[in-house]
C-alpha positions in Angstrom: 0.0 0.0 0.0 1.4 3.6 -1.5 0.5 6.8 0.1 -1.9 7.2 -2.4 -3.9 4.7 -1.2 -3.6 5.9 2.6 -4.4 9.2 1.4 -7.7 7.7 -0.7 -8.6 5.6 2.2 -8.4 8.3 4.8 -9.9 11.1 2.8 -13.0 8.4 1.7 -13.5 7.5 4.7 -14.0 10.8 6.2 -16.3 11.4 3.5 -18.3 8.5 4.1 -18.2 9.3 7.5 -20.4 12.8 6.4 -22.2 11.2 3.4 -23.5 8.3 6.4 -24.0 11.4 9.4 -26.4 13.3 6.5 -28.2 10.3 4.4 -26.5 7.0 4.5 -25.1 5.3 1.7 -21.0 6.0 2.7 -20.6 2.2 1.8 -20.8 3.4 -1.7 -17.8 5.5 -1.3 -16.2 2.8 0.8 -16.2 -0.5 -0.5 -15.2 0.7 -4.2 -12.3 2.3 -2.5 -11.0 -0.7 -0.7 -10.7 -2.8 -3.6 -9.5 0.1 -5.5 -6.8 -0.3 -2.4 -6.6 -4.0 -3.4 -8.7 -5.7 -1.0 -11.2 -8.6 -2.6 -14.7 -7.8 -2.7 -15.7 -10.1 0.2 -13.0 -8.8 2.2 -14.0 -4.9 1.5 -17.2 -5.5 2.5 -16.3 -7.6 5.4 -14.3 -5.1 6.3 -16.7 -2.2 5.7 -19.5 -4.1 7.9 -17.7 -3.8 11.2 -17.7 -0.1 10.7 -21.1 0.1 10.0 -22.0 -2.6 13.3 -19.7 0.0 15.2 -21.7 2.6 13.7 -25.3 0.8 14.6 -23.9 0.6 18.3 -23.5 4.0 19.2 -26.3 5.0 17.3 -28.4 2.5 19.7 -26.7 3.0 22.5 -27.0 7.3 22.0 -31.2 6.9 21.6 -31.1 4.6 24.3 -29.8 7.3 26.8 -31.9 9.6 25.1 -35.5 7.8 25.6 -35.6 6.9 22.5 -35.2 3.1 21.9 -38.0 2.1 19.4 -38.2 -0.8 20.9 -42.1 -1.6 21.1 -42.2 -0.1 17.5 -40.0 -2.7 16.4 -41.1 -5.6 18.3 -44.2 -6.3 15.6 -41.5 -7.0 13.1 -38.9 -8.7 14.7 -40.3 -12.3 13.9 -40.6 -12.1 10.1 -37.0 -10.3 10.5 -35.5 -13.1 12.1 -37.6 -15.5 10.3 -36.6 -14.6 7.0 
């Protein structure tokens, strides 16, 4: 890995980081630019999911200190989710 790709990776990955804060969708940035780095796919996105499980954790975690939870909302569709 060249400092081109350190510099692609970084910069990327804070602009993920903002594209995900505002709307979602920084995998689309993210993923491309691993391989592009010379990962394989399954390995980029491997790699891209523990971010995004990190990600889902704090997010939880901050709306659960907030009140917030969601959980009875969710509850009605947890069976078909798990089911499926």
């Amino acid at each position: 890995m060249d400092m081109l790709d350190v510099v692609l990776l970084v910069g990327g990955g804070l602009l993920a980081g903002s594209v995900n804060t505002m709307a979602g969708g920084g995998s689309l940035l993210t993923v491309p630019l691993l391989v592009l780095a010379g990962l394989p796919g399954d390995v980029a996105n491997g790699s891209n999911r523990v971010g995004i499980l990190a990600s889902n954790l704090s997010a939880s975690a901050t709306f659960r200190r907030l009140g917030r939870s969601g959980v009875s909302r969710a509850l009605p569709v947890l069976v078909p989710v798990i089911a499926g």
